[in-house]
PyMOL commands that place a pseudoatom at each C-alpha (Angstrom):
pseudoatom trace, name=CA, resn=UNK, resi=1, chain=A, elem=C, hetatm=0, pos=[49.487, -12.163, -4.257]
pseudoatom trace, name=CA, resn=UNK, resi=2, chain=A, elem=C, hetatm=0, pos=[50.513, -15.528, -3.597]
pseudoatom trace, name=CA, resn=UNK, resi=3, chain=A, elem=C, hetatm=0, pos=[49.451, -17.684, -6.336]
pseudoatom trace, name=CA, resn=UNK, resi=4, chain=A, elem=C, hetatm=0, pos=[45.969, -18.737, -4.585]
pseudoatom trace, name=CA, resn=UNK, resi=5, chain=A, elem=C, hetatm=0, pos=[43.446, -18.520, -7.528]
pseudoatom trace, name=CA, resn=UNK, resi=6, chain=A, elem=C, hetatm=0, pos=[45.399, -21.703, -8.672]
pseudoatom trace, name=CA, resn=UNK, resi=7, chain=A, elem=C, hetatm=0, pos=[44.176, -23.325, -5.859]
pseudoatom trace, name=CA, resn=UNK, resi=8, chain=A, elem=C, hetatm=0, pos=[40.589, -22.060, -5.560]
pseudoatom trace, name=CA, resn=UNK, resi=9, chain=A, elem=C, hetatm=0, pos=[39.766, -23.239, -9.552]
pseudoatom trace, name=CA, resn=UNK, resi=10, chain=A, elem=C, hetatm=0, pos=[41.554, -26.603, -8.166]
pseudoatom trace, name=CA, resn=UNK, resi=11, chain=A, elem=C, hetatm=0, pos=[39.542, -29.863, -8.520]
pseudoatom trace, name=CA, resn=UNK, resi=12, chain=A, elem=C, hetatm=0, pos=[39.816, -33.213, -10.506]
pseudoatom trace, name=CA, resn=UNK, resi=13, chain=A, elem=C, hetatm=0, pos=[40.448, -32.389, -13.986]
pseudoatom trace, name=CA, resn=UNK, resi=14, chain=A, elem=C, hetatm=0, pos=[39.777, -34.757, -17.221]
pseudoatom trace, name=CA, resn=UNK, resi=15, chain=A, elem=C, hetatm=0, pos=[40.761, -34.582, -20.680]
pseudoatom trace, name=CA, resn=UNK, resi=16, chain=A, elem=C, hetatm=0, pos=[38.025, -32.011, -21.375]
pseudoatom trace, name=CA, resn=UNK, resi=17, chain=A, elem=C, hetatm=0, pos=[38.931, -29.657, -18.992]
pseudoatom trace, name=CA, resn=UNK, resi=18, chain=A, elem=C, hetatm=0, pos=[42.444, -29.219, -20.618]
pseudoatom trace, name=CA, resn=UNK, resi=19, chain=A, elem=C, hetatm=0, pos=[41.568, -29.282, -24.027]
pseudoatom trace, name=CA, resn=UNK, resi=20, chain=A, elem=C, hetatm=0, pos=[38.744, -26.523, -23.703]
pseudoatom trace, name=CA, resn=UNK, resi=21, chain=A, elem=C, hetatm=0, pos=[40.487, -23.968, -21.853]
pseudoatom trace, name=CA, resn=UNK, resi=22, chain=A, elem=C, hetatm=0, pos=[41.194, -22.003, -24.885]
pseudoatom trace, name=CA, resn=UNK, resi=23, chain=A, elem=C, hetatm=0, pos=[39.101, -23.246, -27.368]
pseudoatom trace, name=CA, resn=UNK, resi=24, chain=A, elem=C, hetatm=0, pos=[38.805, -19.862, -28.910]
pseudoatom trace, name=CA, resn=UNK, resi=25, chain=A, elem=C, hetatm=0, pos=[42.029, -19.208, -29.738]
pseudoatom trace, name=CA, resn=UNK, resi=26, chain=A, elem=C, hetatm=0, pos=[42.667, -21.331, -33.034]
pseudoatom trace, name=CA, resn=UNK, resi=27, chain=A, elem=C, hetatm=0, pos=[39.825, -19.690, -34.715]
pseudoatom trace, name=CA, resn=UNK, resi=28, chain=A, elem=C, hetatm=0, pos=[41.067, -16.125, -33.278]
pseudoatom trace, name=CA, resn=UNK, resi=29, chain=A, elem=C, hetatm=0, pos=[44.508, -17.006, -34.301]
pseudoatom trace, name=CA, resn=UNK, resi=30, chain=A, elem=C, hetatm=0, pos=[43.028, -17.482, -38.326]
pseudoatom trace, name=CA, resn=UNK, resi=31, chain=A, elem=C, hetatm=0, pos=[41.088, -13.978, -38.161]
pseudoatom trace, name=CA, resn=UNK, resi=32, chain=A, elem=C, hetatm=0, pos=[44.011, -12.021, -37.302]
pseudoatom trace, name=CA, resn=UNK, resi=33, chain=A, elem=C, hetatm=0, pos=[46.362, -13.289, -39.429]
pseudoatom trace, name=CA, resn=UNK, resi=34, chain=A, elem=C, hetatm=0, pos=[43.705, -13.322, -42.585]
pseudoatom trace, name=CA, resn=UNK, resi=35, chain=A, elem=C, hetatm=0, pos=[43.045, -9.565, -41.615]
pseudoatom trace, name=CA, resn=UNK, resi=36, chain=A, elem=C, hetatm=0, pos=[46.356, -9.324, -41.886]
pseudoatom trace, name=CA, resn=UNK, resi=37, chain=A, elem=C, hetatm=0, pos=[46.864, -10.742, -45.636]
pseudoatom trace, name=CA, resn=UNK, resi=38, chain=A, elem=C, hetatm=0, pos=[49.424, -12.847, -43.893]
pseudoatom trace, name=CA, resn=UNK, resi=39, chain=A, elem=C, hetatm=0, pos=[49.814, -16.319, -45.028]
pseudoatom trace, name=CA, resn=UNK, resi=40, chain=A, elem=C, hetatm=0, pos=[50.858, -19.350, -42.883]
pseudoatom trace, name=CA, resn=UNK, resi=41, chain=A, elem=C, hetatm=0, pos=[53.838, -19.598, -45.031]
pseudoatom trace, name=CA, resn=UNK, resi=42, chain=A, elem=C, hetatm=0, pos=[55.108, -15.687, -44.053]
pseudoatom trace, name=CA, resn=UNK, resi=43, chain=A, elem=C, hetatm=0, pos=[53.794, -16.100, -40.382]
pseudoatom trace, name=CA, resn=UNK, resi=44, chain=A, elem=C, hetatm=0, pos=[56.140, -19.335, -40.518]
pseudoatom trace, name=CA, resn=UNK, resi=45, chain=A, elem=C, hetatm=0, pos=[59.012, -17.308, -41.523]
pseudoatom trace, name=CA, resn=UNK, resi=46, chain=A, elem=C, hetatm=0, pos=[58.459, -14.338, -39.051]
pseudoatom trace, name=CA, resn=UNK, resi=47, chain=A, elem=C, hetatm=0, pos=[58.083, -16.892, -36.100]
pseudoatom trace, name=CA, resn=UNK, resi=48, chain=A, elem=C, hetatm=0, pos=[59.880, -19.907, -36.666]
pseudoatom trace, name=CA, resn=UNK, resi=49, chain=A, elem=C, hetatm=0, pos=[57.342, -22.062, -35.915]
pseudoatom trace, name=CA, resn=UNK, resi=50, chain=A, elem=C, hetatm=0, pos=[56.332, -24.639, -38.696]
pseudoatom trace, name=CA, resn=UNK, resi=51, chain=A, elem=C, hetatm=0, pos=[53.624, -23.886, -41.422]
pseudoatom trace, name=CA, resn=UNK, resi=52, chain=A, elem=C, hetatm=0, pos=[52.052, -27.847, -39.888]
pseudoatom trace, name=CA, resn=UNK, resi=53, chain=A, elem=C, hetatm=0, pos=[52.336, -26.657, -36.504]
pseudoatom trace, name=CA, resn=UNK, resi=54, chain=A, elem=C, hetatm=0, pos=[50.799, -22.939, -37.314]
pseudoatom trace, name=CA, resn=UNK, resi=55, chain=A, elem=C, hetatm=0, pos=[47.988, -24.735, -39.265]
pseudoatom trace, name=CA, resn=UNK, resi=56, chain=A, elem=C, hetatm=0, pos=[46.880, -27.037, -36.386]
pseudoatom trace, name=CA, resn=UNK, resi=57, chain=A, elem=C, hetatm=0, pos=[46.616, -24.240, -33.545]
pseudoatom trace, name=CA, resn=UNK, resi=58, chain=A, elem=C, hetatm=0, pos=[44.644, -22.893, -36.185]
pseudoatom trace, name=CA, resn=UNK, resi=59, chain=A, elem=C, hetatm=0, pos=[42.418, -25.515, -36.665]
pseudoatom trace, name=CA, resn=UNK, resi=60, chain=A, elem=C, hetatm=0, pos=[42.110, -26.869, -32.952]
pseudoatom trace, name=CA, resn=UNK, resi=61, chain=A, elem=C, hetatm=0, pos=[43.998, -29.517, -33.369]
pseudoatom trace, name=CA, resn=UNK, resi=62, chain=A, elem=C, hetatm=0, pos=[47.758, -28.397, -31.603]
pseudoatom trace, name=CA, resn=UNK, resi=63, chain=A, elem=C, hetatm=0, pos=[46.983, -26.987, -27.609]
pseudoatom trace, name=CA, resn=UNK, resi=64, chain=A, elem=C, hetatm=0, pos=[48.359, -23.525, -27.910]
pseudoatom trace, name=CA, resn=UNK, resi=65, chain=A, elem=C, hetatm=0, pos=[50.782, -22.652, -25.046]
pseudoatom trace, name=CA, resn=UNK, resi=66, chain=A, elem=C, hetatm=0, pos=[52.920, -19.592, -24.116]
pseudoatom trace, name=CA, resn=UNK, resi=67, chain=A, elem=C, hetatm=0, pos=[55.990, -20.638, -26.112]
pseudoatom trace, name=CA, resn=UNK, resi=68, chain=A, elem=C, hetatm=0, pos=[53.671, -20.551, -29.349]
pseudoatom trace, name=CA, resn=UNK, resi=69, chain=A, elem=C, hetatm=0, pos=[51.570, -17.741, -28.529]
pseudoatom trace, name=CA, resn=UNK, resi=70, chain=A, elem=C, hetatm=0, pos=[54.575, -15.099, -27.878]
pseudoatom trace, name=CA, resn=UNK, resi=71, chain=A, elem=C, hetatm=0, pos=[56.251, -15.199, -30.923]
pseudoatom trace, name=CA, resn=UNK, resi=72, chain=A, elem=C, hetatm=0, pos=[52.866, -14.870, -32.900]
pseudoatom trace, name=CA, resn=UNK, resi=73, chain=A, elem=C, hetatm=0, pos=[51.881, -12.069, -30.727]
pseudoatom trace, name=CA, resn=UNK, resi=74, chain=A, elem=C, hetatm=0, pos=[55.204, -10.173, -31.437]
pseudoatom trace, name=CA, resn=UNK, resi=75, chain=A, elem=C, hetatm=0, pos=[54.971, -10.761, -35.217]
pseudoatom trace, name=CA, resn=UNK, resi=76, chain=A, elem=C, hetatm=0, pos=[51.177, -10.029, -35.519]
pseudoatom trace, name=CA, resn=UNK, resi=77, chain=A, elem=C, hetatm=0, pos=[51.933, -6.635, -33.207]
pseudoatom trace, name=CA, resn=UNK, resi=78, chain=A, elem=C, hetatm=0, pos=[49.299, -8.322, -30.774]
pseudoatom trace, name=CA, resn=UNK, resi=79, chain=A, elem=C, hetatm=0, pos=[49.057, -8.329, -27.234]
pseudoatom trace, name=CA, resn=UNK, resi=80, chain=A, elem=C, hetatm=0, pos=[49.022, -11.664, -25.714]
pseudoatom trace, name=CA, resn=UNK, resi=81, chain=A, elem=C, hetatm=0, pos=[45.449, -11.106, -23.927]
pseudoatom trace, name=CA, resn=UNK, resi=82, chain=A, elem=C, hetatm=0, pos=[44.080, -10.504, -27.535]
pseudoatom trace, name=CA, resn=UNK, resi=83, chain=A, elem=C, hetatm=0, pos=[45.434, -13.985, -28.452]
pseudoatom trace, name=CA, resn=UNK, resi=84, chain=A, elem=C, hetatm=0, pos=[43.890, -15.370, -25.898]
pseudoatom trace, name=CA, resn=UNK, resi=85, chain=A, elem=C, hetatm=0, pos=[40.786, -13.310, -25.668]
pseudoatom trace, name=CA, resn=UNK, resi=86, chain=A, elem=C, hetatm=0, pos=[40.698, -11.545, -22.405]
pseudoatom trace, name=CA, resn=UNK, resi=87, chain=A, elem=C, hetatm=0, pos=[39.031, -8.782, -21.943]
pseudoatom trace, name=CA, resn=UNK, resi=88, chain=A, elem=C, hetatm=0, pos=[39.644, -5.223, -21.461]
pseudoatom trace, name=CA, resn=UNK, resi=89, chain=A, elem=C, hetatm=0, pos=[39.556, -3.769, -17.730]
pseudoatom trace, name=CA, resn=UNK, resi=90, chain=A, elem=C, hetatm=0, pos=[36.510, -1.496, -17.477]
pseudoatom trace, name=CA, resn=UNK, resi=91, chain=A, elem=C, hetatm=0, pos=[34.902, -2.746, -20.463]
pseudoatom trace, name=CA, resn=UNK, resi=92, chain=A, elem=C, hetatm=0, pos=[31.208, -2.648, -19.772]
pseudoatom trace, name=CA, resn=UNK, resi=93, chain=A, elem=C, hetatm=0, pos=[30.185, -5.135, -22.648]
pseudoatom trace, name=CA, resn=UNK, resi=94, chain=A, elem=C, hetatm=0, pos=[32.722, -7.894, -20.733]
pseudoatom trace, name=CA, resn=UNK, resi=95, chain=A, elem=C, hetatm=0, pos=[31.111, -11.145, -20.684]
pseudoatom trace, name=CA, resn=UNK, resi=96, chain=A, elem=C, hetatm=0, pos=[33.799, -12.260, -18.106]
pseudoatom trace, name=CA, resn=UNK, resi=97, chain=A, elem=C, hetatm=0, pos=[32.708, -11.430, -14.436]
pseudoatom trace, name=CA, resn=UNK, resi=98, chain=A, elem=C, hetatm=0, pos=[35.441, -9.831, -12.526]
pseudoatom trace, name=CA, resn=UNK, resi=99, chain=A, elem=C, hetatm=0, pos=[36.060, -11.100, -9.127]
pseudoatom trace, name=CA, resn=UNK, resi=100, chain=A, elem=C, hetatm=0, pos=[37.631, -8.854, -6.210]
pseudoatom trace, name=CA, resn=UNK, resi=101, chain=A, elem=C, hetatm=0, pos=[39.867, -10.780, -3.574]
pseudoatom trace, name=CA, resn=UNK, resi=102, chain=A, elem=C, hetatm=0, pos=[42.383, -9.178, -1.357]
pseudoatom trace, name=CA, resn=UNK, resi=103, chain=A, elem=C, hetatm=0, pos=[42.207, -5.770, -3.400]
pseudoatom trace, name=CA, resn=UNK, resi=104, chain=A, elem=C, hetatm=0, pos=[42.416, -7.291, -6.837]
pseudoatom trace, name=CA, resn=UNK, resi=105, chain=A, elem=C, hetatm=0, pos=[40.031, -7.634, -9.365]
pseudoatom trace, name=CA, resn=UNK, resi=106, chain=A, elem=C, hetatm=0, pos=[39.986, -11.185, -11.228]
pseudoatom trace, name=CA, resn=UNK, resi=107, chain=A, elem=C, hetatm=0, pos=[39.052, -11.995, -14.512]
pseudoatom trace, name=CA, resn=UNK, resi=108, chain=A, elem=C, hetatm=0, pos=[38.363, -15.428, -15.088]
pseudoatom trace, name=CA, resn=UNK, resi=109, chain=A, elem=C, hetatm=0, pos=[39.330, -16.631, -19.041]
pseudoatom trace, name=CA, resn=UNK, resi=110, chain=A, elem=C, hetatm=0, pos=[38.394, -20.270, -18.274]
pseudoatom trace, name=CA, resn=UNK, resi=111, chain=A, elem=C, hetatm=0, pos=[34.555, -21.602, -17.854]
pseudoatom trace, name=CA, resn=UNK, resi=112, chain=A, elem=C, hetatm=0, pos=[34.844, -25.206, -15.938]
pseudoatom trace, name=CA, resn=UNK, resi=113, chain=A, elem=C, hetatm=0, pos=[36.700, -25.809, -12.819]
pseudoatom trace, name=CA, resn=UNK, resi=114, chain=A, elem=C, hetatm=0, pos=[39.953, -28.266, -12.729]
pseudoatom trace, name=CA, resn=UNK, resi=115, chain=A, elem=C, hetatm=0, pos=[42.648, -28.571, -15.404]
pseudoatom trace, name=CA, resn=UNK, resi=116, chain=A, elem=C, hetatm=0, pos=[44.178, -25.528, -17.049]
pseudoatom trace, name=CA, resn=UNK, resi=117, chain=A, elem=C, hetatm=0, pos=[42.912, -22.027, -15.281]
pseudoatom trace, name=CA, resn=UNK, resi=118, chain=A, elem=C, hetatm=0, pos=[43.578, -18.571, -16.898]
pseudoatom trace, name=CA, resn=UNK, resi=119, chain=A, elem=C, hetatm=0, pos=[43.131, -15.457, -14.837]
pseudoatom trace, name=CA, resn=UNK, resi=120, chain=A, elem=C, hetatm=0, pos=[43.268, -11.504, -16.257]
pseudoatom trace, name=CA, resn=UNK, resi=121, chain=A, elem=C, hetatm=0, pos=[44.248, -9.732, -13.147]
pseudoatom trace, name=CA, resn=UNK, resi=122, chain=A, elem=C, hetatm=0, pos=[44.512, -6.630, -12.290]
pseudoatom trace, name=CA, resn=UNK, resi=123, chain=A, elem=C, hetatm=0, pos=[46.770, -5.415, -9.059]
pseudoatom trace, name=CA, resn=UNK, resi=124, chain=A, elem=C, hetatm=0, pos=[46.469, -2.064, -7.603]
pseudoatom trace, name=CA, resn=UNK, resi=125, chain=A, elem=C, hetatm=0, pos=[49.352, 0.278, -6.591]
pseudoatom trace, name=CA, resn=UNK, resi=126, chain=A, elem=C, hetatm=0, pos=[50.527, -0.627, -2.787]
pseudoatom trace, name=CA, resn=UNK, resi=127, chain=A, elem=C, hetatm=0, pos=[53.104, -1.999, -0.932]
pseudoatom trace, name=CA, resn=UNK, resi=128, chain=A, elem=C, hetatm=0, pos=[53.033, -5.233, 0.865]
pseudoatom trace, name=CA, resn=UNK, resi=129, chain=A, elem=C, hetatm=0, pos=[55.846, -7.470, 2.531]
pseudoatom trace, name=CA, resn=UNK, resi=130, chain=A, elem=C, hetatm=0, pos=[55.946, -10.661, 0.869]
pseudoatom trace, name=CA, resn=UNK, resi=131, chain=A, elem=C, hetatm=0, pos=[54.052, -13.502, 2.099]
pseudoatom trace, name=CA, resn=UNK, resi=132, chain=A, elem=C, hetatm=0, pos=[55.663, -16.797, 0.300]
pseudoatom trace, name=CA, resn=UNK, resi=133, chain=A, elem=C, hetatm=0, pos=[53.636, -19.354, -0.077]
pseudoatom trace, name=CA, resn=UNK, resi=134, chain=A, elem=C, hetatm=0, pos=[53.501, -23.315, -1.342]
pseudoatom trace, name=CA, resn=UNK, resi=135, chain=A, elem=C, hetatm=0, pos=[50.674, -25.283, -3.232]
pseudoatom trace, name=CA, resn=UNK, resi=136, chain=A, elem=C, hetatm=0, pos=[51.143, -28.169, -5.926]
pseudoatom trace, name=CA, resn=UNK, resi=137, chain=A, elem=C, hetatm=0, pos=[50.710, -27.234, -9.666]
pseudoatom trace, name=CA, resn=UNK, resi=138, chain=A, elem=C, hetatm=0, pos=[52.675, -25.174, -12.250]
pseudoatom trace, name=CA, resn=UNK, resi=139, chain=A, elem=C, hetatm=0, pos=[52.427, -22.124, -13.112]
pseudoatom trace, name=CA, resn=UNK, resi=140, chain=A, elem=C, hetatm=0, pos=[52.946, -19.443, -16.007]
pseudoatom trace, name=CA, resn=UNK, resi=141, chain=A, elem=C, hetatm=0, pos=[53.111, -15.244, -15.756]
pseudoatom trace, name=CA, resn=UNK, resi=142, chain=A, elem=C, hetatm=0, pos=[52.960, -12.479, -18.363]
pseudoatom trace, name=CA, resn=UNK, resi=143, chain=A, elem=C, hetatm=0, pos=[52.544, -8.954, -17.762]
pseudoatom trace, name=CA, resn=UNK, resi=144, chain=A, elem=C, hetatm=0, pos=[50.202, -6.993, -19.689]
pseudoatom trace, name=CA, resn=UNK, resi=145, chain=A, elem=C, hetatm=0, pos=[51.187, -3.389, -18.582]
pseudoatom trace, name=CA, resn=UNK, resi=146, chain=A, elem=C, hetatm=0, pos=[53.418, -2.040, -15.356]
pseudoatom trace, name=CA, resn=UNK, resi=147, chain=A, elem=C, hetatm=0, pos=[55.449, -3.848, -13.447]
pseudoatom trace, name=CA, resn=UNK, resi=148, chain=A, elem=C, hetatm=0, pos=[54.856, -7.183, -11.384]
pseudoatom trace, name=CA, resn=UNK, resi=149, chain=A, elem=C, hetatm=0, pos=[57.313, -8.124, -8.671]
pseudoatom trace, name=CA, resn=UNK, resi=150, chain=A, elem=C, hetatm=0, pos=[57.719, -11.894, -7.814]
pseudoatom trace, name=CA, resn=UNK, resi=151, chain=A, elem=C, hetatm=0, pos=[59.654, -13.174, -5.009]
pseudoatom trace, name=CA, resn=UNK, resi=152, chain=A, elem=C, hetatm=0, pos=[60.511, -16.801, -6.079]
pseudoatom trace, name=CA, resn=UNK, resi=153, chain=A, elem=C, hetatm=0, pos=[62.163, -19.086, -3.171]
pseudoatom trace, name=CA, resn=UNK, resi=154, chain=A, elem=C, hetatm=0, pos=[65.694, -16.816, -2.608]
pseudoatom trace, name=CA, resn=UNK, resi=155, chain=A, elem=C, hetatm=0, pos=[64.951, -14.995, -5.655]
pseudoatom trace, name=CA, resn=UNK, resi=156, chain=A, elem=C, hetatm=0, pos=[63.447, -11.546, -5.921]
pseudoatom trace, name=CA, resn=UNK, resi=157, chain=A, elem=C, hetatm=0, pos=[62.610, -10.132, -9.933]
pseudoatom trace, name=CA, resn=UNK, resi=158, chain=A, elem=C, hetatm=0, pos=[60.727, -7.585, -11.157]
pseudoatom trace, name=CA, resn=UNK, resi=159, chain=A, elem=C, hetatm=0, pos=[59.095, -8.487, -14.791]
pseudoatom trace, name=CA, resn=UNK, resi=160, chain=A, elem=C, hetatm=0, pos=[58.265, -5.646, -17.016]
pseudoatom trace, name=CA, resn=UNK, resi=161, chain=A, elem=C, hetatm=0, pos=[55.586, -5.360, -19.584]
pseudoatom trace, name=CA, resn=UNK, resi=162, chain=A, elem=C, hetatm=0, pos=[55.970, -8.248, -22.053]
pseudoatom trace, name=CA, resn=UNK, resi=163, chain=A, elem=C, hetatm=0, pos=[58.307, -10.740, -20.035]
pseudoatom trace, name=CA, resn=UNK, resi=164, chain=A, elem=C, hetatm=0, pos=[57.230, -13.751, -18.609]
pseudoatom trace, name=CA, resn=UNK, resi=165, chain=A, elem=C, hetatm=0, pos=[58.103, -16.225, -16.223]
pseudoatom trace, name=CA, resn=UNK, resi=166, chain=A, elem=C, hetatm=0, pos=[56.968, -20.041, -15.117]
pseudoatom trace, name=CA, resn=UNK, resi=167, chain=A, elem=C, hetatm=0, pos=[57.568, -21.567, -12.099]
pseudoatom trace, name=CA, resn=UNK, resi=168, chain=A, elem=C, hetatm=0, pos=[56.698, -24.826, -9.950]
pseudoatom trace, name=CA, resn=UNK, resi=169, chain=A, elem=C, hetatm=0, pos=[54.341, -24.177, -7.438]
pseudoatom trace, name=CA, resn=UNK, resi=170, chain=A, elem=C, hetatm=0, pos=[55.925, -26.500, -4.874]
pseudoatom trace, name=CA, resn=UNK, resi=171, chain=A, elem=C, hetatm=0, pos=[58.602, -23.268, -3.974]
pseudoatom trace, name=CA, resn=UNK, resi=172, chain=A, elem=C, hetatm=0, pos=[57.705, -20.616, -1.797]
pseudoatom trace, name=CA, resn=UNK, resi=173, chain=A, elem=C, hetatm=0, pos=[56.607, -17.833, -3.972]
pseudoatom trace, name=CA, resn=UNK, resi=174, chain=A, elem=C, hetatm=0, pos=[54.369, -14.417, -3.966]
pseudoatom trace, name=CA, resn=UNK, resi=175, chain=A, elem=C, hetatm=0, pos=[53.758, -11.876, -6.576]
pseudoatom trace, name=CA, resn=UNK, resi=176, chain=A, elem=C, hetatm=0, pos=[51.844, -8.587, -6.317]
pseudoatom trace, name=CA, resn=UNK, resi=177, chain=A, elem=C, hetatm=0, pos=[52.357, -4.456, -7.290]
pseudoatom trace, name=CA, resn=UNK, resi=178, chain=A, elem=C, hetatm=0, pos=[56.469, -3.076, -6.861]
pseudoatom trace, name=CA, resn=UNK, resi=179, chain=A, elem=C, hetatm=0, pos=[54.660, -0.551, -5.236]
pseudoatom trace, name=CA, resn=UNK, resi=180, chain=A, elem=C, hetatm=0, pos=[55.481, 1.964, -8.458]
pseudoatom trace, name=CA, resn=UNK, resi=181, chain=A, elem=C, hetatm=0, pos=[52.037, 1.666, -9.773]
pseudoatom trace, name=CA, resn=UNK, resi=182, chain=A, elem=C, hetatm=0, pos=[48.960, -0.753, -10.863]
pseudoatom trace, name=CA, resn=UNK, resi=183, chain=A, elem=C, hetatm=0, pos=[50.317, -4.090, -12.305]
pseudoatom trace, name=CA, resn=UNK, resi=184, chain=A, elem=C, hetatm=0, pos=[47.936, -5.999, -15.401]
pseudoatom trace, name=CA, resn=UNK, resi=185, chain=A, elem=C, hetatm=0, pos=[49.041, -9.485, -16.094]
pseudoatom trace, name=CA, resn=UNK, resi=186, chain=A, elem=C, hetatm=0, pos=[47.558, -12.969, -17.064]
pseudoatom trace, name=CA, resn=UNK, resi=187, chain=A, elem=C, hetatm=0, pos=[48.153, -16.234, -14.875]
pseudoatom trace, name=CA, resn=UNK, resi=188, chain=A, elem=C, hetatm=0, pos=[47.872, -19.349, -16.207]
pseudoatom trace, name=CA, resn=UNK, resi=189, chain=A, elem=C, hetatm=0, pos=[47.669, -22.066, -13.336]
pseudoatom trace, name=CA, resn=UNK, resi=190, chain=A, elem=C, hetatm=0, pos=[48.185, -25.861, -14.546]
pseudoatom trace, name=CA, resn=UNK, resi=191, chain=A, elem=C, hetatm=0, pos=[48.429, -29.237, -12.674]
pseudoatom trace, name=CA, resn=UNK, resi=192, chain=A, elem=C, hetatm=0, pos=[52.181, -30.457, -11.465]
pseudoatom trace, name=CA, resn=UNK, resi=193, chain=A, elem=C, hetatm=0, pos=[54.307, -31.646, -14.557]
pseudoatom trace, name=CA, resn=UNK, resi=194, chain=A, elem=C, hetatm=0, pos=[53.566, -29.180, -17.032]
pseudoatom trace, name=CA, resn=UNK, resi=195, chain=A, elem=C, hetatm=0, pos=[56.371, -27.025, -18.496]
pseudoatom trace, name=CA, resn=UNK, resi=196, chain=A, elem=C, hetatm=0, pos=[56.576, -24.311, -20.593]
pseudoatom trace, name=CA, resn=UNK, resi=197, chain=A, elem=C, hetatm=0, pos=[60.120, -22.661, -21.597]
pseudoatom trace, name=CA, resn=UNK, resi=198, chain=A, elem=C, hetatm=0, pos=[59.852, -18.814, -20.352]
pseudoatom trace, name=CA, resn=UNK, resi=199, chain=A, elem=C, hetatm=0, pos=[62.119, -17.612, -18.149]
pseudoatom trace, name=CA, resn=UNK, resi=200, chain=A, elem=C, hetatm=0, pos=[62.031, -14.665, -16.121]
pseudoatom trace, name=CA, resn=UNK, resi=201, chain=A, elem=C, hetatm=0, pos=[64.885, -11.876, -16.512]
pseudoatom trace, name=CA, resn=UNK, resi=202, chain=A, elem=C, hetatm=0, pos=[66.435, -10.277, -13.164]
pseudoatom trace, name=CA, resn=UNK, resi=203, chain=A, elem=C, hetatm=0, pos=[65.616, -6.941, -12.560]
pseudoatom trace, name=CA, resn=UNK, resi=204, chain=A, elem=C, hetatm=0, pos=[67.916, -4.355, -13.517]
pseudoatom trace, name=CA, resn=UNK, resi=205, chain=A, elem=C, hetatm=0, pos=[70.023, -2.719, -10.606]
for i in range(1, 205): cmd.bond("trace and resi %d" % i, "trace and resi %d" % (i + 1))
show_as sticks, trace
zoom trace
């Protein structure tokens, strides 16, 4: 895995594109919580994010991004996919057609080509030799279950389920299976210049 859905949902992106990616998620973000009985002000608290900022992801009006959605996910007891909407692997009722490349089934979470791209993938159990490669653009990683090993320019990590990492596209880079068993993570591809703040821990020796 090498980062190449980024560049295959690649194309001239406008405003539109960006601010549609997740359109679902503000109203998504209001169901849970009011299941919940939680109120902005106790969500604010658990979080740290502000009851203004919490209101306008809610409403559409604030573009949600990894840094918000994690800490909402941990204090809702959430996985991040639900956030976000992605759907289950071998749901039949999925809306989402999966794509197979290279032995790994893609779920696309975005509608329109250019701008933002989300991806639900799924990577089976094997072992490969890393195959760096370089393409412009940004992007983010978080796994969903197992564990995903990425090889970033002299640096080699394994991320467990629940860590994330972002990187620039413009340094060699793979990702793909440790070889220990099937890897689920999302992959959110932007253009060059977008940053989020999640960093990747080392693996554990």
């Amino acid at each position: 895995m090498n980062g190449e859905h980024g560049e295959a949902a690649g194309g001239d992106a406008g405003p539109e594109d960006t601010d549609g990616v997740l359109a679902g998620v503000g109203p998504r973000l209001r169901r849970i919580r009011k299941d919940r009985g939680v109120t902005l002000a106790a969500l604010s608290g658990a979080t740290g994010i502000s009851v203004s900022t919490l209101s306008r992801l809610e409403s559409g009006l604030r573009r949600p991004s990894l840094e918000l959605l994690l800490p909402i996910a941990r204090a809702h007891r959430v996985a991040l996919d639900e956030l976000v909407g992605a759907p289950p692997v071998g749901d039949p009722v999925v809306r989402a057609k999966p794509v197979e490349r290279n032995g790994q089934v893609f779920w696309p979470l975005t509608r329109r080509p250019g701008g933002l791209q989300a991806f639900k993938i799924l990577e089976p159990q094997r072992r490969q030799e890393p195959d760096q490669r370089t393409h412009e653009g940004y992007e983010w990683l978080y796994v969903l279950s197992g564990r995903l090993r990425l090889v970033l320019g002299e640096h080699d990590v394994v991320l467990s389920a629940g860590e994330a990492a972002e990187f620039d596209t413009r340094v060699p880079h793979w990702f793909g299976s440790t070889g220990e068993g099937p890897v689920e993570f999302l992959s959110l591809f932007g253009p060059q210049g977008e940053r989020m703040h999640v960093r990747a821990r080392p693996a554990r020796k």
